[in-house]
VMD Tcl script that builds the backbone (N, CA, C; Angstrom):
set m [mol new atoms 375]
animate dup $m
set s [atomselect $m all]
$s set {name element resname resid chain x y z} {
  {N N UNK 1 A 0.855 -1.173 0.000}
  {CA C UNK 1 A 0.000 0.000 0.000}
  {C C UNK 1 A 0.905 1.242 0.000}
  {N N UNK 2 A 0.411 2.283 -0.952}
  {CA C UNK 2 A 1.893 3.471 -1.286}
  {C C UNK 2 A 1.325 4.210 0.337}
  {N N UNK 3 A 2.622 4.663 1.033}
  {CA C UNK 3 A 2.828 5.394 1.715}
  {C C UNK 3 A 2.208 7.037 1.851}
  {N N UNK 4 A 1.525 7.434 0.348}
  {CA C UNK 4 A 0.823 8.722 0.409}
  {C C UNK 4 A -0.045 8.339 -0.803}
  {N N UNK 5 A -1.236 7.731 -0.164}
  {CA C UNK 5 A -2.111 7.869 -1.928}
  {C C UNK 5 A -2.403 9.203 -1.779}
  {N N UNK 6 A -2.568 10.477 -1.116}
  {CA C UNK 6 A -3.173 10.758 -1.902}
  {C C UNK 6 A -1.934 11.989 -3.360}
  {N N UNK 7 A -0.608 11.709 -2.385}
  {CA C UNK 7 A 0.058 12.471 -3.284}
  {C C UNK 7 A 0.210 11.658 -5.209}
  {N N UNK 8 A -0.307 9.850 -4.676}
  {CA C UNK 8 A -0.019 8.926 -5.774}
  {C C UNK 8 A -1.294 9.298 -6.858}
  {N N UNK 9 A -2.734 9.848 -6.176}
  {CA C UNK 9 A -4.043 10.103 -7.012}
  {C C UNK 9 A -3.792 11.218 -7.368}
  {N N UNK 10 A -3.033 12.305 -6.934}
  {CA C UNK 10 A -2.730 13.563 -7.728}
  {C C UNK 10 A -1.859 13.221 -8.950}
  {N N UNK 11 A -1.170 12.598 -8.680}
  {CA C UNK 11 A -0.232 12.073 -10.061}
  {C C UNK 11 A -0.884 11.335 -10.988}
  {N N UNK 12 A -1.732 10.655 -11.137}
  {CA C UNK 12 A -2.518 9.516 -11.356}
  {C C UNK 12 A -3.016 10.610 -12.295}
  {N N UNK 13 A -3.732 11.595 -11.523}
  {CA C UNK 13 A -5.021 12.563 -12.025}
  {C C UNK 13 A -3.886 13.320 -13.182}
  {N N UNK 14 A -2.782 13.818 -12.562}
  {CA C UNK 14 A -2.056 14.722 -13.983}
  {C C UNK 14 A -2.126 13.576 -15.101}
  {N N UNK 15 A -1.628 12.615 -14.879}
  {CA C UNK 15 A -1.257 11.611 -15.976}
  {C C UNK 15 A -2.729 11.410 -17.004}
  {N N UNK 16 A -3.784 11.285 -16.397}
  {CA C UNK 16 A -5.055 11.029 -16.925}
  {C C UNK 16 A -5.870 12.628 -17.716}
  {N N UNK 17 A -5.635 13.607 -16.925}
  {CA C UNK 17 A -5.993 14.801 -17.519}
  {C C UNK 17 A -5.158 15.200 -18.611}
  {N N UNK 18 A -4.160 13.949 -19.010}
  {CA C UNK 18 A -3.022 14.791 -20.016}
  {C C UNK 18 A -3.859 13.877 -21.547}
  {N N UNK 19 A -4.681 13.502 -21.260}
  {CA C UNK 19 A -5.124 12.747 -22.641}
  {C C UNK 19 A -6.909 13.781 -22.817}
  {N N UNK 20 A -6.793 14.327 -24.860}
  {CA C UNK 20 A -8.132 14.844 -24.475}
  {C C UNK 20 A -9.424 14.396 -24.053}
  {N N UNK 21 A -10.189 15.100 -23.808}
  {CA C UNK 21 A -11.458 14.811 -23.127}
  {C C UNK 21 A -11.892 14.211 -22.072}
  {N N UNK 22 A -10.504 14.186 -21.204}
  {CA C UNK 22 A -10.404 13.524 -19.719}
  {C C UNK 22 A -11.413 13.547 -18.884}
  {N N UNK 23 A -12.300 13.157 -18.176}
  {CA C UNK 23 A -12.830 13.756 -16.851}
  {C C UNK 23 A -13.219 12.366 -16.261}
  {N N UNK 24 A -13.402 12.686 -14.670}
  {CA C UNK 24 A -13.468 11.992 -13.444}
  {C C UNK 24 A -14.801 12.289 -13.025}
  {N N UNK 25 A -15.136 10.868 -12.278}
  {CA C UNK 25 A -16.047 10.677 -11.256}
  {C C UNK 25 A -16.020 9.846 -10.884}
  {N N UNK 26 A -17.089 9.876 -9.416}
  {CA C UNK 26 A -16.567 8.903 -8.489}
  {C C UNK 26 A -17.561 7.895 -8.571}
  {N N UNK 27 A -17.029 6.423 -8.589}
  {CA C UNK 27 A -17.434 5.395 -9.097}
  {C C UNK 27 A -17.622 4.522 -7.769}
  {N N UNK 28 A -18.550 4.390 -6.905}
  {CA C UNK 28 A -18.777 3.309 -6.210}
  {C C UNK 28 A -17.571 3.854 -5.167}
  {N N UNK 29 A -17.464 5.468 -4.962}
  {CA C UNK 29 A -16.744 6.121 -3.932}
  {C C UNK 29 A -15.011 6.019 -4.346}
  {N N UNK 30 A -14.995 5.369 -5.365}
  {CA C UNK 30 A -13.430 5.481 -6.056}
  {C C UNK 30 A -13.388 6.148 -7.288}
  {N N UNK 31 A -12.298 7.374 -7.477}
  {CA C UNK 31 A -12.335 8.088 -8.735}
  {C C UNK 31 A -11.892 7.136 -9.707}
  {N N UNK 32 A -12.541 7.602 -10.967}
  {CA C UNK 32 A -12.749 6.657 -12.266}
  {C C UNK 32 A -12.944 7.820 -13.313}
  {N N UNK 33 A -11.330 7.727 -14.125}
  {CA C UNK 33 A -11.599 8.581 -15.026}
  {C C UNK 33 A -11.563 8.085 -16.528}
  {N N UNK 34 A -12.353 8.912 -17.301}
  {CA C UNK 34 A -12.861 8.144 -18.546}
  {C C UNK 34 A -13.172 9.584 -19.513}
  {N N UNK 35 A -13.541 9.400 -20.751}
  {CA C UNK 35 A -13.341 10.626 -21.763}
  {C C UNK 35 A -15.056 11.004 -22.080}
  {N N UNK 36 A -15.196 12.347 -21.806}
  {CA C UNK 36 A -16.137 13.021 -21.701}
  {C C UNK 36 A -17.240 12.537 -22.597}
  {N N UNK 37 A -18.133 11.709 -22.241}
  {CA C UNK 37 A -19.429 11.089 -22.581}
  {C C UNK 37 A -18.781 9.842 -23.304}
  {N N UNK 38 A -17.990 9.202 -22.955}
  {CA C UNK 38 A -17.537 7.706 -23.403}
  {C C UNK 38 A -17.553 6.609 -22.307}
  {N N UNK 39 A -16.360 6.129 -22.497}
  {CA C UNK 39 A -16.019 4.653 -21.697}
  {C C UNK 39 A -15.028 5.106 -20.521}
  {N N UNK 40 A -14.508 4.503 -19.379}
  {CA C UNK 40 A -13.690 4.642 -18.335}
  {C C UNK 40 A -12.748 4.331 -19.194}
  {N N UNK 41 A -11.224 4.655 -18.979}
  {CA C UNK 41 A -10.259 4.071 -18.857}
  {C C UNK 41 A -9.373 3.936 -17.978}
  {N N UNK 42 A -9.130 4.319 -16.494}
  {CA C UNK 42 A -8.911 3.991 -15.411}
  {C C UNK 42 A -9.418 4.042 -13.934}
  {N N UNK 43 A -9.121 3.143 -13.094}
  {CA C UNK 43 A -9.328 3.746 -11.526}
  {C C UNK 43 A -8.458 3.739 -10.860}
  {N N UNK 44 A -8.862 4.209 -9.627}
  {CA C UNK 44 A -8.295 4.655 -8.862}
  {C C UNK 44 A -8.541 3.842 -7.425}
  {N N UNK 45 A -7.696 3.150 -6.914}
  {CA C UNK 45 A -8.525 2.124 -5.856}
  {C C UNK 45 A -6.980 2.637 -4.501}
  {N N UNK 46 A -7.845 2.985 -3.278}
  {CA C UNK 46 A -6.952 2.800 -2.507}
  {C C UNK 46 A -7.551 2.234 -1.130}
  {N N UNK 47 A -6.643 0.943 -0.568}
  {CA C UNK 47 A -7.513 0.216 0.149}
  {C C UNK 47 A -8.885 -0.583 -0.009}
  {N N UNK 48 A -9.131 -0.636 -1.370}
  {CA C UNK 48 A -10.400 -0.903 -1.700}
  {C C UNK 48 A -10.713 -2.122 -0.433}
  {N N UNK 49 A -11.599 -1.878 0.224}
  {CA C UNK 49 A -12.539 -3.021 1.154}
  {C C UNK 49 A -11.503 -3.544 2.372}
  {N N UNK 50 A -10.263 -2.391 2.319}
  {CA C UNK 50 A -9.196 -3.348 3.356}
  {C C UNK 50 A -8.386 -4.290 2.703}
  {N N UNK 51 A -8.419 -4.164 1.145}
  {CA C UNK 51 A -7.206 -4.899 0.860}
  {C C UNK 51 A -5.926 -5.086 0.618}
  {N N UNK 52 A -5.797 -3.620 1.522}
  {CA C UNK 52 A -4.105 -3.489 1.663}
  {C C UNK 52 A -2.994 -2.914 0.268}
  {N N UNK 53 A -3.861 -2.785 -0.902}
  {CA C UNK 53 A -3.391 -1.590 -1.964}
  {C C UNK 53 A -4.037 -0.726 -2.258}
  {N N UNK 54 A -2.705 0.052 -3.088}
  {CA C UNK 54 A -3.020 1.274 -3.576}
  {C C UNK 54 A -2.403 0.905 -5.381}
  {N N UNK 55 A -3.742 0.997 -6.122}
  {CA C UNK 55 A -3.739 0.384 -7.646}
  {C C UNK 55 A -4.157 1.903 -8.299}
  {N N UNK 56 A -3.577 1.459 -9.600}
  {CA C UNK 56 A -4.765 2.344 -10.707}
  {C C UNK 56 A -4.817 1.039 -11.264}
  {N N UNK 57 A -6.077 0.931 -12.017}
  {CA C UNK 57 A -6.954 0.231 -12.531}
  {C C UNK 57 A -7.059 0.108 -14.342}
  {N N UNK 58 A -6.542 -0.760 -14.938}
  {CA C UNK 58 A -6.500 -0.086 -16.669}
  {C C UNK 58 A -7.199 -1.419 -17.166}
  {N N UNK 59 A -7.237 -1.185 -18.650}
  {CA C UNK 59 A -7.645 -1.928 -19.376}
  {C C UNK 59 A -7.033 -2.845 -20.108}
  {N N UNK 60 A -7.062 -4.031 -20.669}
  {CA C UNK 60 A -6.060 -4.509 -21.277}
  {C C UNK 60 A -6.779 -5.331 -22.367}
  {N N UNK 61 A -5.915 -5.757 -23.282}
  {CA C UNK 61 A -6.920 -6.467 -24.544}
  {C C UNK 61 A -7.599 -7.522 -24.000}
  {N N UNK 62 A -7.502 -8.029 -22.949}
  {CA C UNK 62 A -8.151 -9.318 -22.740}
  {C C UNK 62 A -7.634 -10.271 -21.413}
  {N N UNK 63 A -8.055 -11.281 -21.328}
  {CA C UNK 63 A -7.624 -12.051 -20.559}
  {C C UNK 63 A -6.370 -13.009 -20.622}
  {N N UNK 64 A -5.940 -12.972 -21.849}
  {CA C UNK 64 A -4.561 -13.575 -21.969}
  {C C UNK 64 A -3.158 -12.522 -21.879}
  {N N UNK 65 A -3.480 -11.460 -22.052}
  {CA C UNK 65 A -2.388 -10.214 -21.931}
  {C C UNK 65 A -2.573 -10.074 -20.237}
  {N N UNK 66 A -3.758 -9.841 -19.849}
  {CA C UNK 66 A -3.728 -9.971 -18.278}
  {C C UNK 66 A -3.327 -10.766 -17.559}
  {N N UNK 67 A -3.155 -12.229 -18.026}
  {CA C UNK 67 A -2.102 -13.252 -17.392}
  {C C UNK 67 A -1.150 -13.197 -17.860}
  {N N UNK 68 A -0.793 -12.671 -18.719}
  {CA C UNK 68 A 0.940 -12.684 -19.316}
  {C C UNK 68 A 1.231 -11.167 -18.514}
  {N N UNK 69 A 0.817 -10.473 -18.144}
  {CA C UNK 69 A 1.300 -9.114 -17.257}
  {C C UNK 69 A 1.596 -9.747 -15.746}
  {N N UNK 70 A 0.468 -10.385 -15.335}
  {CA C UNK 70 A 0.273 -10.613 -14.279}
  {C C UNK 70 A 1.564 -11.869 -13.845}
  {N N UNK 71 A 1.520 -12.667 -15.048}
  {CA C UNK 71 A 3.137 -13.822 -14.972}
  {C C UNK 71 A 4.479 -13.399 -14.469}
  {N N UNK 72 A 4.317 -12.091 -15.590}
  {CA C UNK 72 A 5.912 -11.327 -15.949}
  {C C UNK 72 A 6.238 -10.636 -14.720}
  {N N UNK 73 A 5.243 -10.230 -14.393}
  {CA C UNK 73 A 5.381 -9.152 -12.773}
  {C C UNK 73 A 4.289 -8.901 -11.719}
  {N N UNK 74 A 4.017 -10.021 -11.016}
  {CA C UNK 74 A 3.338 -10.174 -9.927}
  {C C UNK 74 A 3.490 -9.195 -8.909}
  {N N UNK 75 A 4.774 -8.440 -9.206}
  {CA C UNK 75 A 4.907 -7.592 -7.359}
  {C C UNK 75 A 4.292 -5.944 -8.186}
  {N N UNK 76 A 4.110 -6.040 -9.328}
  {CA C UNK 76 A 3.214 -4.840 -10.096}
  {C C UNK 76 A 1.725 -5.362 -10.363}
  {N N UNK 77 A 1.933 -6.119 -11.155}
  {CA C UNK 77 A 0.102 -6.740 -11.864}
  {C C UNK 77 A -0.530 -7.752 -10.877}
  {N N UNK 78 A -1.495 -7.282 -10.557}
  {CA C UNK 78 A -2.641 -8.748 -10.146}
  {C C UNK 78 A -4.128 -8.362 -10.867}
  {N N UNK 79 A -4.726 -9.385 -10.719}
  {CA C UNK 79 A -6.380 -8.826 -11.345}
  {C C UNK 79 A -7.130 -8.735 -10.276}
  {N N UNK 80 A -7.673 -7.393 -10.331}
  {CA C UNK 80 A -8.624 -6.631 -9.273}
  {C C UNK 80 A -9.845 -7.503 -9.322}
  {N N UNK 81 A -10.736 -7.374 -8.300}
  {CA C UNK 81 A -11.583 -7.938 -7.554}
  {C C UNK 81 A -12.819 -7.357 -8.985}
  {N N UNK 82 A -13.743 -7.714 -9.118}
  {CA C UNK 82 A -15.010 -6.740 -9.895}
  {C C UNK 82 A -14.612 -6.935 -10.708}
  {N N UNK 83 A -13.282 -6.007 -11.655}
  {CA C UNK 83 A -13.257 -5.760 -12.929}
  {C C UNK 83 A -12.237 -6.623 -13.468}
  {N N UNK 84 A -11.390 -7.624 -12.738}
  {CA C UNK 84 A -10.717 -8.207 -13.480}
  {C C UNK 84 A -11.298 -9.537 -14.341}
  {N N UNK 85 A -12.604 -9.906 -13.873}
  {CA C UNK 85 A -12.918 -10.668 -15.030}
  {C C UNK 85 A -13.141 -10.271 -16.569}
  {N N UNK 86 A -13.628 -9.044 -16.292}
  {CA C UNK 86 A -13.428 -8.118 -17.523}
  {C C UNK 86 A -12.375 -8.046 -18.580}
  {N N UNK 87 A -11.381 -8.345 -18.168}
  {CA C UNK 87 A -9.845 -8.499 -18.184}
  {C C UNK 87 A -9.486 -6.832 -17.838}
  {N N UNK 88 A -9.635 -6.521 -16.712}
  {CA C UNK 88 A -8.830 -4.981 -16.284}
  {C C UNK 88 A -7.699 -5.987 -15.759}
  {N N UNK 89 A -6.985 -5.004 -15.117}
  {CA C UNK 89 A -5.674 -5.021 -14.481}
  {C C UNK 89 A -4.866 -4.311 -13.552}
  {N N UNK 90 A -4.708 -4.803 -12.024}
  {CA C UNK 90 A -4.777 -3.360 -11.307}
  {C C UNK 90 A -3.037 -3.429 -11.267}
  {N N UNK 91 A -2.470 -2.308 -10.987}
  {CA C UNK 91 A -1.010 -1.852 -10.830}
  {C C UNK 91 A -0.410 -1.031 -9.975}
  {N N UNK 92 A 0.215 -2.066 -9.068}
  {CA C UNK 92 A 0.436 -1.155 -7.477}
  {C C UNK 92 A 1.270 0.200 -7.392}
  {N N UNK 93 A 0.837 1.110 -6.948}
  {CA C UNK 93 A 1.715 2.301 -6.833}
  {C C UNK 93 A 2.456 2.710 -5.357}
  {N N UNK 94 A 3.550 2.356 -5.220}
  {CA C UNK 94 A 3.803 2.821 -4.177}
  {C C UNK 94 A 5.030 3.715 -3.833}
  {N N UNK 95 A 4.515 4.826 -3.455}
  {CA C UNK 95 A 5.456 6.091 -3.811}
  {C C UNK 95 A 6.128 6.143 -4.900}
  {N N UNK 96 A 7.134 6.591 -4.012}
  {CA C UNK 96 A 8.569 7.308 -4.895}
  {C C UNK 96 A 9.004 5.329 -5.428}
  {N N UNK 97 A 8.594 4.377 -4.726}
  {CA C UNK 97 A 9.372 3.109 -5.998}
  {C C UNK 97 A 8.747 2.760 -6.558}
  {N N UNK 98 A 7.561 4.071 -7.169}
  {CA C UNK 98 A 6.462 3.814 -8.162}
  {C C UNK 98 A 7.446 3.803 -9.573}
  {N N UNK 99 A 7.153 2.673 -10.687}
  {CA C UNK 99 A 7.776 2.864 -12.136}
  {C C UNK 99 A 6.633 3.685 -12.791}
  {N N UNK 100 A 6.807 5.591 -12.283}
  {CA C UNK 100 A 5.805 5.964 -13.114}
  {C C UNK 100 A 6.028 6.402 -14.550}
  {N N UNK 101 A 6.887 5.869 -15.106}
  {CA C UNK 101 A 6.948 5.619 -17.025}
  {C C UNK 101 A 6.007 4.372 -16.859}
  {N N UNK 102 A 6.215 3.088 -16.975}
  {CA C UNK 102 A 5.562 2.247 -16.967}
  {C C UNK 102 A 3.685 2.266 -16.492}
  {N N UNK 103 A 3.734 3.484 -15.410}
  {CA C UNK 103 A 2.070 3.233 -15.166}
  {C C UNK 103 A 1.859 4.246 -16.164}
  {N N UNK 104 A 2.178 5.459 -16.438}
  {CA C UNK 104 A 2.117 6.127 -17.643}
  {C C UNK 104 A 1.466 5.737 -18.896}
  {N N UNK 105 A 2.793 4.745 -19.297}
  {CA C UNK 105 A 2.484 3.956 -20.807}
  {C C UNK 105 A 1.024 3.039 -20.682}
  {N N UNK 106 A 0.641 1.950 -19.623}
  {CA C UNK 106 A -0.299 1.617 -19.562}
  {C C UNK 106 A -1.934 2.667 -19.398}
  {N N UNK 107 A -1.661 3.448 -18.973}
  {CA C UNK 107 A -2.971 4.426 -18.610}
  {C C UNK 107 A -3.062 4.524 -20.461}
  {N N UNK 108 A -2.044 5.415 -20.971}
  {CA C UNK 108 A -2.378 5.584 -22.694}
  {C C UNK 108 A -2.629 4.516 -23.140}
  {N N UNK 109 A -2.231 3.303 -23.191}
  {CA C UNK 109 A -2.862 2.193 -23.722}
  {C C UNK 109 A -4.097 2.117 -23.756}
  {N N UNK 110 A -4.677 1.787 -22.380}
  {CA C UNK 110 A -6.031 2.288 -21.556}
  {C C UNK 110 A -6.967 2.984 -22.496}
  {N N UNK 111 A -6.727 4.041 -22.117}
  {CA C UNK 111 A -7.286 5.438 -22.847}
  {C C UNK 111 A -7.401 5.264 -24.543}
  {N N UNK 112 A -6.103 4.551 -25.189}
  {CA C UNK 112 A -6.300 4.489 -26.813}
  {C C UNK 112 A -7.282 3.402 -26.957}
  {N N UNK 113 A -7.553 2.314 -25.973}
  {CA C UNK 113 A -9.131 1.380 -26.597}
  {C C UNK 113 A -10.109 1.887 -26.425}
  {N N UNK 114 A -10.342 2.890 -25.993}
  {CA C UNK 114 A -11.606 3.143 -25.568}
  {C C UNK 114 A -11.937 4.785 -26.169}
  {N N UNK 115 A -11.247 5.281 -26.745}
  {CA C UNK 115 A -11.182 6.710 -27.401}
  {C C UNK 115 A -11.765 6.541 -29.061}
  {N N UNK 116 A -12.781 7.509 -28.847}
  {CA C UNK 116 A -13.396 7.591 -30.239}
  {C C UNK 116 A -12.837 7.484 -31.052}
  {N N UNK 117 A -12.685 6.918 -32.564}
  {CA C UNK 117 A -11.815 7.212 -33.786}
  {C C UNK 117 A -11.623 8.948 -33.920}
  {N N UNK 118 A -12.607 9.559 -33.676}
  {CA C UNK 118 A -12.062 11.162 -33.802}
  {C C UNK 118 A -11.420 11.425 -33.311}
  {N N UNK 119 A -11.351 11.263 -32.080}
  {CA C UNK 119 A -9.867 11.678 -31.319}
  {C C UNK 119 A -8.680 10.725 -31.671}
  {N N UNK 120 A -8.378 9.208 -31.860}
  {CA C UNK 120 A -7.059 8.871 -32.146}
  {C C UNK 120 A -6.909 9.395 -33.585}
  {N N UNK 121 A -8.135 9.290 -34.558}
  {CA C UNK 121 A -7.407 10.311 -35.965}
  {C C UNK 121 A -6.701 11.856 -35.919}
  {N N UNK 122 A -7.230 12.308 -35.022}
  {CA C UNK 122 A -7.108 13.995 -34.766}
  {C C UNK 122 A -5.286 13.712 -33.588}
  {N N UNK 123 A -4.838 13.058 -33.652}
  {CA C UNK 123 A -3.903 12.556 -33.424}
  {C C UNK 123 A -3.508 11.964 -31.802}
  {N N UNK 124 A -4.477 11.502 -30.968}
  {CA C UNK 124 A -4.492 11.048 -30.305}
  {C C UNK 124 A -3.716 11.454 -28.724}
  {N N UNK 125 A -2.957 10.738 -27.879}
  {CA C UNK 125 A -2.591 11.490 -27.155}
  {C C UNK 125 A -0.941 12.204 -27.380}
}
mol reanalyze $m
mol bondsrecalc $m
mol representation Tube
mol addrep $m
């Protein structure tokens, strides 16, 4: 569990407001941000129910990329409670020995499945 979520959800939030048509709300009391009248592409979970992390929440093509994440790096990837049958994917942040290039690149991933063709034609993030 990171040592300051909430300095980790301010970062979270720059990283997510940097793609257009960003915006947040709170989803079942956890922020969940997604592109203005579309789909989510991440959350934000800290402590969810007492379970001792602090995740953002992304999307991934499926359920076989989510076990091949989850293989390669267990002390980063596990599949969240709710949405990982979905195939989401949660990714622990904790502080400063957060790899925030790596949660970075996944949030845009995130964000490019679920973004209108107008926006990835109009050149995306």
């Amino acid at each position: 569990m990171s040592p300051d979520h909430t300095a980790d959800l301010e970062r979270i939030r720059a990283i997510c407001f940097s793609f257009p048509e960003a915006a947040e709300k709170l989803s079942h009391g956890s922020p969940a941000f997604f592109i203005e009248k579309g789909k989510v592409y991440a959350y934000f979970w800290h402590n969810h129910h007492g379970d001792g992390h602090t995740v953002v929440i992304v999307k991934t093509s499926g359920r076989e990329e989510q076990a091949m994440l989850v293989e390669v790096d267990p002390d980063l990837y596990h599949v969240p409670p709710y949405l990982g049958p979905s195939g989401w994917i949660a990714m622990e942040l904790n502080g400063d020995a957060t790899d925030w290039e790596r949660i970075e690149e996944r949030i845009a991933m995130s964000w490019e499945m679920v973004a209108p063709r107008r926006l990835l034609e109009a050149g995306g993030r």
